[in-house]
Chimera marker file (.cmm) of the C-alpha trace (Angstrom):
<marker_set name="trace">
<marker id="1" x="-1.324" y="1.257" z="1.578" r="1" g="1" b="0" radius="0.5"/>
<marker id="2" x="0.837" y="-1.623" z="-0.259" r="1" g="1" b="0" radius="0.5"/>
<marker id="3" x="3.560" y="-3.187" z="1.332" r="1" g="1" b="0" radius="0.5"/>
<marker id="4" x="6.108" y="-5.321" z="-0.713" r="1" g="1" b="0" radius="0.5"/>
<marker id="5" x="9.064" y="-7.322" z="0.302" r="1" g="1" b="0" radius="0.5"/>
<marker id="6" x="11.424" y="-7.149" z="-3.248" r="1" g="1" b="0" radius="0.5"/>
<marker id="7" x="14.000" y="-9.481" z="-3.761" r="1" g="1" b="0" radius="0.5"/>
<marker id="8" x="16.165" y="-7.786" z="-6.248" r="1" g="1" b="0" radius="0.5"/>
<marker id="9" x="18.547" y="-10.082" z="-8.184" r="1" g="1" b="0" radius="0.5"/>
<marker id="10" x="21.951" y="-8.833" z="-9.855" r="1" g="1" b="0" radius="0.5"/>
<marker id="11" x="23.031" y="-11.122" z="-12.730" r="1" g="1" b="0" radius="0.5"/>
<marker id="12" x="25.927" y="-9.723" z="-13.220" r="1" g="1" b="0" radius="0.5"/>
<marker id="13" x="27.198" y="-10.836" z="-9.706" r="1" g="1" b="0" radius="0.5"/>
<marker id="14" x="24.628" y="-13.408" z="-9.132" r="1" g="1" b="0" radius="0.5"/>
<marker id="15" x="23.746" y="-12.177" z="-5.801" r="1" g="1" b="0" radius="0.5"/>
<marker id="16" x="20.499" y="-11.297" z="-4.431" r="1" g="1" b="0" radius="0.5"/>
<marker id="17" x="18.977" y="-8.542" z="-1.856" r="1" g="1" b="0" radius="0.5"/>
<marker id="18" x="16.078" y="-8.252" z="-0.149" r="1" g="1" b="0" radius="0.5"/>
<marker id="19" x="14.366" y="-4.883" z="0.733" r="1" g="1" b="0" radius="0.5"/>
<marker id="20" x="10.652" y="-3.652" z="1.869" r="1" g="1" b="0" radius="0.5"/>
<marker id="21" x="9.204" y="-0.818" z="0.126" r="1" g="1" b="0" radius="0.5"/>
<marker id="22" x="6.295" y="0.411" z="1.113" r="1" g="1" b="0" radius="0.5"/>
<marker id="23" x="4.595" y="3.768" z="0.358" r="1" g="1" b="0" radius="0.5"/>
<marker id="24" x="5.291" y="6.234" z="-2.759" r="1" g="1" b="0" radius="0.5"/>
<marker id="25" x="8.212" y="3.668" z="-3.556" r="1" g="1" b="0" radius="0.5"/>
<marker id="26" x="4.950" y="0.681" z="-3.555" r="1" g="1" b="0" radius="0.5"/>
<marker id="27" x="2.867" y="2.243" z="-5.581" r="1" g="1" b="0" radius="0.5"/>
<marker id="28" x="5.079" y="2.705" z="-8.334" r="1" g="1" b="0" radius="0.5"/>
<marker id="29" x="4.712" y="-1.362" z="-8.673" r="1" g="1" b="0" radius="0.5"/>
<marker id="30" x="0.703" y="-1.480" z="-8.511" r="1" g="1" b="0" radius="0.5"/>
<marker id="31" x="-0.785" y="-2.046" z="-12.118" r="1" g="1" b="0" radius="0.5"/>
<marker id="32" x="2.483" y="-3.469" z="-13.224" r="1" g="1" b="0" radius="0.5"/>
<marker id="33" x="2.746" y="-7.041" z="-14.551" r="1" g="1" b="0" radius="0.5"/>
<marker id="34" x="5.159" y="-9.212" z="-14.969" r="1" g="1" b="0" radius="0.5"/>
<marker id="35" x="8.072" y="-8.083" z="-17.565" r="1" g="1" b="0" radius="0.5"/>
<marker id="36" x="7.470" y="-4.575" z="-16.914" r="1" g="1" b="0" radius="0.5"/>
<marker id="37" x="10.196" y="-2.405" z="-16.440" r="1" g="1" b="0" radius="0.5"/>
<marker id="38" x="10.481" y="0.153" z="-13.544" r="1" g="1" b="0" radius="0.5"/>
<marker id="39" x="12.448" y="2.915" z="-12.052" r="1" g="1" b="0" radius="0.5"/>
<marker id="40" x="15.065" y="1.307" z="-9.769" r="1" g="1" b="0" radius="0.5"/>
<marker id="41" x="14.768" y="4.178" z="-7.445" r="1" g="1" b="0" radius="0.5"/>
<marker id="42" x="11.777" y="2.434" z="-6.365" r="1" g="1" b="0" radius="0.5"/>
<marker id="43" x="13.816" y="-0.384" z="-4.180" r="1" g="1" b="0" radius="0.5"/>
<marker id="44" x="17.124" y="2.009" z="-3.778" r="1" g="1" b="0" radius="0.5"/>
<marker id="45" x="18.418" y="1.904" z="-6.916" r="1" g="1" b="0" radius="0.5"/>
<marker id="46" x="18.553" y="5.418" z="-7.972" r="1" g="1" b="0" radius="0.5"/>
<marker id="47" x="19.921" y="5.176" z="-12.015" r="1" g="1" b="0" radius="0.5"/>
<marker id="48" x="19.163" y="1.574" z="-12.445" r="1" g="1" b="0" radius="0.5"/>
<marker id="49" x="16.228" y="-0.122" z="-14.035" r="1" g="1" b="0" radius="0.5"/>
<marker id="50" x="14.881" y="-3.579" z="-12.494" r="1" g="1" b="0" radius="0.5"/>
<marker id="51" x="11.948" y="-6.007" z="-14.488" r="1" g="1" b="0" radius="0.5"/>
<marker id="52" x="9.312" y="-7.321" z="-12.372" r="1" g="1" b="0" radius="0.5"/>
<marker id="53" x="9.904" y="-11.076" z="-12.737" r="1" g="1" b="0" radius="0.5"/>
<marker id="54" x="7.774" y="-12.621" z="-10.720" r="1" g="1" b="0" radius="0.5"/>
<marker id="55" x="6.494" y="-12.666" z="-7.243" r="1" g="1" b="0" radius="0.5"/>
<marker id="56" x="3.589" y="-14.161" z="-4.841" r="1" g="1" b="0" radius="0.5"/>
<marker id="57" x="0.710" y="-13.282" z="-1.964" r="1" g="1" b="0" radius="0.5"/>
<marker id="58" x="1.145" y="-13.363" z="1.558" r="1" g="1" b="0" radius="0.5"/>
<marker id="59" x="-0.320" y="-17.803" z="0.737" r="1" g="1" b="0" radius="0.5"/>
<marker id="60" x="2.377" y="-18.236" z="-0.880" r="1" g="1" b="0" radius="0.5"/>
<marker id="61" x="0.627" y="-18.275" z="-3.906" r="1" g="1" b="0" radius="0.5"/>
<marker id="62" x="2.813" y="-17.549" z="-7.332" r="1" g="1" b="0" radius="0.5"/>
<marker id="63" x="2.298" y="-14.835" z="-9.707" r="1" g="1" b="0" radius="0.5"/>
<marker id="64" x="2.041" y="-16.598" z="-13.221" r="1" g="1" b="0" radius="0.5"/>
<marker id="65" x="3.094" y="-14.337" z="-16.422" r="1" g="1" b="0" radius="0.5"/>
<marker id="66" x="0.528" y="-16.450" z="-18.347" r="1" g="1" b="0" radius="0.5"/>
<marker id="67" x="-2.587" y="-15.559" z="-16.218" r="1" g="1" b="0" radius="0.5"/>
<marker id="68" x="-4.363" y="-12.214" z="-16.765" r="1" g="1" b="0" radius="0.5"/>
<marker id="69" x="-5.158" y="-9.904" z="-13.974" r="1" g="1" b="0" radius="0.5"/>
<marker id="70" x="-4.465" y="-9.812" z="-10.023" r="1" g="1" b="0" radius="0.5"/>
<marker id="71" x="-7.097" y="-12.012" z="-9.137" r="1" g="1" b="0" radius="0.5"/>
<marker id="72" x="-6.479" y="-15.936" z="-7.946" r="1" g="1" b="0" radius="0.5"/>
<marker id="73" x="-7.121" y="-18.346" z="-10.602" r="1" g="1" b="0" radius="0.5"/>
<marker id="74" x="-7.500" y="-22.143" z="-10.849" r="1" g="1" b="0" radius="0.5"/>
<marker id="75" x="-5.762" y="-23.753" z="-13.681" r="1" g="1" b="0" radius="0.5"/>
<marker id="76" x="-4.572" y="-26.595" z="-14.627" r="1" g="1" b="0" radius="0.5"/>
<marker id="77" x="-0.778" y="-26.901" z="-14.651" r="1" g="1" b="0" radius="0.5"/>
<marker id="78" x="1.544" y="-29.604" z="-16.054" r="1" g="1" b="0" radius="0.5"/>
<marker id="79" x="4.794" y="-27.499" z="-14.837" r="1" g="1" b="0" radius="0.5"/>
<marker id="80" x="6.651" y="-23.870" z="-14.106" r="1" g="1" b="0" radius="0.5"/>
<marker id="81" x="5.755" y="-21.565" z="-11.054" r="1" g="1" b="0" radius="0.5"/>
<marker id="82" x="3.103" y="-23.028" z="-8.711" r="1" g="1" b="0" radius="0.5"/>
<marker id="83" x="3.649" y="-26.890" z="-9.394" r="1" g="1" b="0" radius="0.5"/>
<marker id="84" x="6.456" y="-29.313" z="-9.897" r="1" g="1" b="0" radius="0.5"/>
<marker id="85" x="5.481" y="-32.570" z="-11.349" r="1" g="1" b="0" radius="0.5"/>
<marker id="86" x="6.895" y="-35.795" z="-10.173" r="1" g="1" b="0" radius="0.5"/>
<marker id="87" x="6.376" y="-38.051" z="-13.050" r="1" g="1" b="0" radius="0.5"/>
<marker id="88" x="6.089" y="-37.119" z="-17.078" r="1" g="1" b="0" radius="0.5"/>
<marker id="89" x="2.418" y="-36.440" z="-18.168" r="1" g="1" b="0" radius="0.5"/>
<marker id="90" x="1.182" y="-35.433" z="-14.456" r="1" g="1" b="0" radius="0.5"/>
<marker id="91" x="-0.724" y="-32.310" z="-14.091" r="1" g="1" b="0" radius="0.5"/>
<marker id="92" x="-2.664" y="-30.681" z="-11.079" r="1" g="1" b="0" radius="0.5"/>
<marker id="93" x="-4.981" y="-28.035" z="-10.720" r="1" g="1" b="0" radius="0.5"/>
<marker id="94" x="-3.606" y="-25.277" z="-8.649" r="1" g="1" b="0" radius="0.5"/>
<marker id="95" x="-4.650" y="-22.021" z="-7.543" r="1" g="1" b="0" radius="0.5"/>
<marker id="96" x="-2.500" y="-18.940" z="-8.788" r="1" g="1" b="0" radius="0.5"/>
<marker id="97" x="-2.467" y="-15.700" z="-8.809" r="1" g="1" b="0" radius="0.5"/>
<marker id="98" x="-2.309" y="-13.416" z="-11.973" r="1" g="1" b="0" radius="0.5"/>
<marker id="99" x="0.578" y="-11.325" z="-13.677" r="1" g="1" b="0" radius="0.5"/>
<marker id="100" x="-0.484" y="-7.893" z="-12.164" r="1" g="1" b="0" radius="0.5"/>
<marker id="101" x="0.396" y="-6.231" z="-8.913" r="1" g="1" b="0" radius="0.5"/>
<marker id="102" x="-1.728" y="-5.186" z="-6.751" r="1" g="1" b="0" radius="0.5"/>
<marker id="103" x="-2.427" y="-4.923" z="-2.643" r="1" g="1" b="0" radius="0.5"/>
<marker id="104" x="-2.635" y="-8.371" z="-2.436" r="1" g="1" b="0" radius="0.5"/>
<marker id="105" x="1.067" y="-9.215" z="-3.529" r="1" g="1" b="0" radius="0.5"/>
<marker id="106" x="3.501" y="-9.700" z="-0.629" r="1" g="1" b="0" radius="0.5"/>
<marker id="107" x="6.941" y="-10.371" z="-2.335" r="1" g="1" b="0" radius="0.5"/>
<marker id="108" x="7.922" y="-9.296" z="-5.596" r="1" g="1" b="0" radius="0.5"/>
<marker id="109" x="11.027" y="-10.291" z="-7.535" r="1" g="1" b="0" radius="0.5"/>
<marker id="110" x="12.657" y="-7.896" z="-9.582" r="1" g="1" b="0" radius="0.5"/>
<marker id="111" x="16.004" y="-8.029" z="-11.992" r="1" g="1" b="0" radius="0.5"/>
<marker id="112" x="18.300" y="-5.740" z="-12.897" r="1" g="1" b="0" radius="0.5"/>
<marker id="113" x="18.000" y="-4.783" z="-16.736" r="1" g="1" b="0" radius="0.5"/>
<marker id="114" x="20.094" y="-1.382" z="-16.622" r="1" g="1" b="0" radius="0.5"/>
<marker id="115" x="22.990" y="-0.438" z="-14.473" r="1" g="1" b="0" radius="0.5"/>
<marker id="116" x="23.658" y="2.899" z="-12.873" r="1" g="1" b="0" radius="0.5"/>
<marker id="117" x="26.971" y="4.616" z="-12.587" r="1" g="1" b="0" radius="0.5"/>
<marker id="118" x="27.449" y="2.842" z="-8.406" r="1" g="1" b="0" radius="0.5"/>
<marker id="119" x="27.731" y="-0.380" z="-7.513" r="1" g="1" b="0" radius="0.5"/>
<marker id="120" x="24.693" y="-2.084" z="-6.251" r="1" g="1" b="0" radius="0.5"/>
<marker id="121" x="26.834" y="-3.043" z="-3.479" r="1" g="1" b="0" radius="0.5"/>
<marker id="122" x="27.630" y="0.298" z="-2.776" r="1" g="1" b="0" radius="0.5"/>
<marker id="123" x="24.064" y="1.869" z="-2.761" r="1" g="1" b="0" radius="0.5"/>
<marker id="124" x="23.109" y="-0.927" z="-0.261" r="1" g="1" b="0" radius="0.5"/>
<marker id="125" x="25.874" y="-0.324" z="1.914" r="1" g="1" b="0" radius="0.5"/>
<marker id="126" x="27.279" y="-3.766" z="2.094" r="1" g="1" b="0" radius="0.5"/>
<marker id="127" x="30.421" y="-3.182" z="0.352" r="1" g="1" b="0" radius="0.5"/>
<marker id="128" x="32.475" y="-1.652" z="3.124" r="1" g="1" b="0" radius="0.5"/>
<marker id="129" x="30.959" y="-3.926" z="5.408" r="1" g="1" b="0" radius="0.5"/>
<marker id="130" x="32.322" y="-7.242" z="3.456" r="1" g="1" b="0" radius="0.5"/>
<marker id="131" x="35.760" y="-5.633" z="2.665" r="1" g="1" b="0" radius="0.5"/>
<marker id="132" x="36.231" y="-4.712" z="6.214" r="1" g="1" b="0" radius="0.5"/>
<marker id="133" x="35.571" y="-8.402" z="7.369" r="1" g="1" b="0" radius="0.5"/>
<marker id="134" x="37.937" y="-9.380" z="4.673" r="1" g="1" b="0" radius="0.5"/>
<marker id="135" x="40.473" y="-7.178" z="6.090" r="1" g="1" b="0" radius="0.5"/>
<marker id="136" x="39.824" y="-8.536" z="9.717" r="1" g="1" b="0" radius="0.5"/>
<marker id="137" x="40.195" y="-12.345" z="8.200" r="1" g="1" b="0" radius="0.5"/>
<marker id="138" x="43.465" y="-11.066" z="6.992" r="1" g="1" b="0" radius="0.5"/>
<marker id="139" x="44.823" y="-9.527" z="9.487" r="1" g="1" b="0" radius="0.5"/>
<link id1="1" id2="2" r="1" g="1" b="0" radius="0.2"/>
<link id1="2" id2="3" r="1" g="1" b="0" radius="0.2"/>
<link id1="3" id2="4" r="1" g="1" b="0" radius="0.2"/>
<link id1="4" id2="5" r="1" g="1" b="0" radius="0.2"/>
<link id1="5" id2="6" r="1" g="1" b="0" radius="0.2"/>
<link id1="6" id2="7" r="1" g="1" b="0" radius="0.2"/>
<link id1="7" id2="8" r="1" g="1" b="0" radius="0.2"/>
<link id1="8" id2="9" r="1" g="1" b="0" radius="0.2"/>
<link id1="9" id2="10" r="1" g="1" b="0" radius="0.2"/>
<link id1="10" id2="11" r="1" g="1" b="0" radius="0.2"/>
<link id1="11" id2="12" r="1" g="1" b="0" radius="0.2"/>
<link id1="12" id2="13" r="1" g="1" b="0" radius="0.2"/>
<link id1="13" id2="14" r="1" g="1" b="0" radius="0.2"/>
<link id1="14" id2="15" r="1" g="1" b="0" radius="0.2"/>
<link id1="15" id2="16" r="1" g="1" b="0" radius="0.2"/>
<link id1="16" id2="17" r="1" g="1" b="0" radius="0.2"/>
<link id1="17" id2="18" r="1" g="1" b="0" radius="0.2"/>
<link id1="18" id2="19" r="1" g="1" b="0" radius="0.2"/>
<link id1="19" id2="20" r="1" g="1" b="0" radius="0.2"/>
<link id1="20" id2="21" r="1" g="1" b="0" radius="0.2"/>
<link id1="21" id2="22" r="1" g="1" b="0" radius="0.2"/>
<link id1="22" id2="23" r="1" g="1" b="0" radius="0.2"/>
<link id1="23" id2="24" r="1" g="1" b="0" radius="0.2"/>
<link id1="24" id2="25" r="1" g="1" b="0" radius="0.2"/>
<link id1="25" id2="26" r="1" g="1" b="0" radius="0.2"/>
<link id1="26" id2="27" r="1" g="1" b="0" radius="0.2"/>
<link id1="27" id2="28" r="1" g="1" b="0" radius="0.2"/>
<link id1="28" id2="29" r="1" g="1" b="0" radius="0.2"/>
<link id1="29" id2="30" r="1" g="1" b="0" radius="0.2"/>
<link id1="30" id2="31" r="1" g="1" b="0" radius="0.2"/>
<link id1="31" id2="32" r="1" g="1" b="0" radius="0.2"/>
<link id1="32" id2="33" r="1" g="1" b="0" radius="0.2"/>
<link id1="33" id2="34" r="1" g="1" b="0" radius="0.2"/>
<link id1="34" id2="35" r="1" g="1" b="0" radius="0.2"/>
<link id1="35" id2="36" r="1" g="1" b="0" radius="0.2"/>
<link id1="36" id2="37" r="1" g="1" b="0" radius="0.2"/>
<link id1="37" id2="38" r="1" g="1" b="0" radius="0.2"/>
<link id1="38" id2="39" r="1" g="1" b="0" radius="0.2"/>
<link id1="39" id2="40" r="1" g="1" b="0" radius="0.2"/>
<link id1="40" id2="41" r="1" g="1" b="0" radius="0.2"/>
<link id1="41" id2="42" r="1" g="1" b="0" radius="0.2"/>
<link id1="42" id2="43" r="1" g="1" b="0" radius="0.2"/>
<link id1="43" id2="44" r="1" g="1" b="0" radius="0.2"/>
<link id1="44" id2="45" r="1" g="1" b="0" radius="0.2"/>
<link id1="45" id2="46" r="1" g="1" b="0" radius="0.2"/>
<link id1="46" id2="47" r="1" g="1" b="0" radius="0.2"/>
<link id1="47" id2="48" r="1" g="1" b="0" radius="0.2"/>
<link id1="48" id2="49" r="1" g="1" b="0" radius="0.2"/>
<link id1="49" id2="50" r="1" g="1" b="0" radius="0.2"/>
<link id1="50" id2="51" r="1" g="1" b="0" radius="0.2"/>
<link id1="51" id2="52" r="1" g="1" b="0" radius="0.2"/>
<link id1="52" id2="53" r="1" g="1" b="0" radius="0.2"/>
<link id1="53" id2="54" r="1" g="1" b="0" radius="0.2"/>
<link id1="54" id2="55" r="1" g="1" b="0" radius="0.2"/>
<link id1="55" id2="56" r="1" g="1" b="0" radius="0.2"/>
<link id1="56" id2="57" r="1" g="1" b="0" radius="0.2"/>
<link id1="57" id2="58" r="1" g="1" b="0" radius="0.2"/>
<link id1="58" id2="59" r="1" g="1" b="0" radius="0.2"/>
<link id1="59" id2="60" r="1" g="1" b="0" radius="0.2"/>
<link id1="60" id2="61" r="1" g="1" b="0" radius="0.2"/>
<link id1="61" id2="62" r="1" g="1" b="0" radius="0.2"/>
<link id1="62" id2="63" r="1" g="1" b="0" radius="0.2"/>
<link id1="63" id2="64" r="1" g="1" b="0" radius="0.2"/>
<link id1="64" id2="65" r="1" g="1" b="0" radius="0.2"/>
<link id1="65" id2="66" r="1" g="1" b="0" radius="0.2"/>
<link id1="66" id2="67" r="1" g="1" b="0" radius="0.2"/>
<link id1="67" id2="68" r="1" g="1" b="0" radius="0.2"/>
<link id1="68" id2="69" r="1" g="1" b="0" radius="0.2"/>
<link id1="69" id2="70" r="1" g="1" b="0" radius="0.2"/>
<link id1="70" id2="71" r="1" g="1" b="0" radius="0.2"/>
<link id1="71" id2="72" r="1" g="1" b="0" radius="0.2"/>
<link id1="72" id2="73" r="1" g="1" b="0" radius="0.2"/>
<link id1="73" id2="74" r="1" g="1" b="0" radius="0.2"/>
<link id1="74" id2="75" r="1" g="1" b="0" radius="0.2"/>
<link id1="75" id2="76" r="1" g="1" b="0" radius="0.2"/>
<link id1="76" id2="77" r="1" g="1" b="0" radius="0.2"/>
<link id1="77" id2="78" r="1" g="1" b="0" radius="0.2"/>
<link id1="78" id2="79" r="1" g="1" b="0" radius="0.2"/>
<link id1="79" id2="80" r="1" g="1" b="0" radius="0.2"/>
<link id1="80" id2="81" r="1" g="1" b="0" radius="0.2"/>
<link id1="81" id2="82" r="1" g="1" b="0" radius="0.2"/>
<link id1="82" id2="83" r="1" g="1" b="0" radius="0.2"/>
<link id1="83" id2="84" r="1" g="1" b="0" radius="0.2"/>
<link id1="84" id2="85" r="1" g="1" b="0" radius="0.2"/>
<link id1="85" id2="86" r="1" g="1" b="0" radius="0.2"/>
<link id1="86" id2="87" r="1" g="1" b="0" radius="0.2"/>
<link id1="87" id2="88" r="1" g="1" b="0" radius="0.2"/>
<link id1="88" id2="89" r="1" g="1" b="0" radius="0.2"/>
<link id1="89" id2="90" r="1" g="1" b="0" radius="0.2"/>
<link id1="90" id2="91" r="1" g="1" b="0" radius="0.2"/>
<link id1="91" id2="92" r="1" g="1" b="0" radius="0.2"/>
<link id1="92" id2="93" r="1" g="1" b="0" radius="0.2"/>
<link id1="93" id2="94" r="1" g="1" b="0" radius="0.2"/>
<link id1="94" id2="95" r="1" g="1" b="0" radius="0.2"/>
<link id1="95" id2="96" r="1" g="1" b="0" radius="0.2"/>
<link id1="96" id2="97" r="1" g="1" b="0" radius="0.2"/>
<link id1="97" id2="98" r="1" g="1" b="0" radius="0.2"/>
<link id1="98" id2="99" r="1" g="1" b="0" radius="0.2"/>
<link id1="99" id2="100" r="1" g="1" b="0" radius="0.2"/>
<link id1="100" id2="101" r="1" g="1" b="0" radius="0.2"/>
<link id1="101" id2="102" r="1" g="1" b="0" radius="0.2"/>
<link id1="102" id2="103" r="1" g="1" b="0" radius="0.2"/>
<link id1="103" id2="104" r="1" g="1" b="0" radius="0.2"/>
<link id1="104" id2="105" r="1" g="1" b="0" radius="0.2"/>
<link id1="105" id2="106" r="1" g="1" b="0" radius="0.2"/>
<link id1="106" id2="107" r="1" g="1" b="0" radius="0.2"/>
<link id1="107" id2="108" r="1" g="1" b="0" radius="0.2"/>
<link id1="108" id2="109" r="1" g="1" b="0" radius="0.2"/>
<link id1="109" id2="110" r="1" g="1" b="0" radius="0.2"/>
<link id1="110" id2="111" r="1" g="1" b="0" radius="0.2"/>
<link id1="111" id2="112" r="1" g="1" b="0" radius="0.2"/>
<link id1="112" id2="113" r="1" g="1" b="0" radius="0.2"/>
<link id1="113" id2="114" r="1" g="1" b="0" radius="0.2"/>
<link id1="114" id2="115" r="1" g="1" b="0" radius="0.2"/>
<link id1="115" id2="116" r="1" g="1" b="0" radius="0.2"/>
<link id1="116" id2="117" r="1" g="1" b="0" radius="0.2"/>
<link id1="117" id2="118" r="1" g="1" b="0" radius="0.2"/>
<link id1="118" id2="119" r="1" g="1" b="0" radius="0.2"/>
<link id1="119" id2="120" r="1" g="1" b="0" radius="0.2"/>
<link id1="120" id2="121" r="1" g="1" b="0" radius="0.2"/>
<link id1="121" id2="122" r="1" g="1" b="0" radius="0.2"/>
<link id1="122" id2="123" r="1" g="1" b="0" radius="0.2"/>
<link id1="123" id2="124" r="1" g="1" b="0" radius="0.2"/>
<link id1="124" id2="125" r="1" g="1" b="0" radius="0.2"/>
<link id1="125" id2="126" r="1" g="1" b="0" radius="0.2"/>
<link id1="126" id2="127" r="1" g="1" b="0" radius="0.2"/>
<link id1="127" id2="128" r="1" g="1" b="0" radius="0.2"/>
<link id1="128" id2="129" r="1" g="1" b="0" radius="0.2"/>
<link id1="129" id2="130" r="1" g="1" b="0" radius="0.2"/>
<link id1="130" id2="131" r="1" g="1" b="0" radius="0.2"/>
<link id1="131" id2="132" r="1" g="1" b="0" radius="0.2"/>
<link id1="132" id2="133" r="1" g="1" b="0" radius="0.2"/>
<link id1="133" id2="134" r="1" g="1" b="0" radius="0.2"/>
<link id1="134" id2="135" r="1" g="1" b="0" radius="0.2"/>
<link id1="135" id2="136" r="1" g="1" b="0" radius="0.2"/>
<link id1="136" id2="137" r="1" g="1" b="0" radius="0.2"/>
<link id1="137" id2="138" r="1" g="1" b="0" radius="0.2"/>
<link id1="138" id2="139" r="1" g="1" b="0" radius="0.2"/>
</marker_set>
């Protein structure tokens, strides 16, 4: 069974949680590829929708957007996710991983493309916990 660590990022605040989801909750991810949009009740989210944006294997490994499949790949990159080029013109043959998800993906990164009615904050639970330290600094 598929185990995921998603890293869900909130534009609007520009904050960022992390959250395992394993189970039903994974397999509602599997198949998916990059820019596909999914039920946020998946990571905890109930009435949101989030947009796989990226992710990588348990290597380390990126997902790439412009790769098809789940499978690793060797390609030859001259920038973006996977390599980071020193000097203009350099390029480097690096091994990637494809756009889908599947078993082998170990973190996925998600974005929030439609709000709920709650506060992400609130559905987490780490909204009373940050305004009570606030109100202990205070004090």
């Amino acid at each position: 069974m598929a185990t995921f660590q998603v890293v869900v990022s909130d534009p609007e605040s520009g904050r960022s949680f992390q959250r395992e989801v394993d189970g039903q909750d994974a397999n509602r991810f599997i198949s998916r590829q990059i820019g596909d949009e999914v039920d946020g009740g998946a990571v905890g989210l109930d009435g949101y929708a989030v947009e796989i944006t990226g992710g990588s294997d348990a290597a380390g490994r990126p997902m790439r957007d412009d790769v098809d499949g789940s499978a690793l790949k060797d390609i030859l990159l001259t920038g973006g996710p996977g390599f980071n080029p020193s000097t203009d013109g350099e390029r480097k043959r690096v091994t990637v991983r494809g756009k889908e998800v599947s078993d082998d993906t170990a973190q996925l990164n998600v974005s929030i493309t439609e709000r709920g009615e709650e506060s992400v904050e609130s559905l987490y639970g780490e909204g009373d916990a940050e305004d009570e330290d606030a109100d202990e600094a205070a004090a």
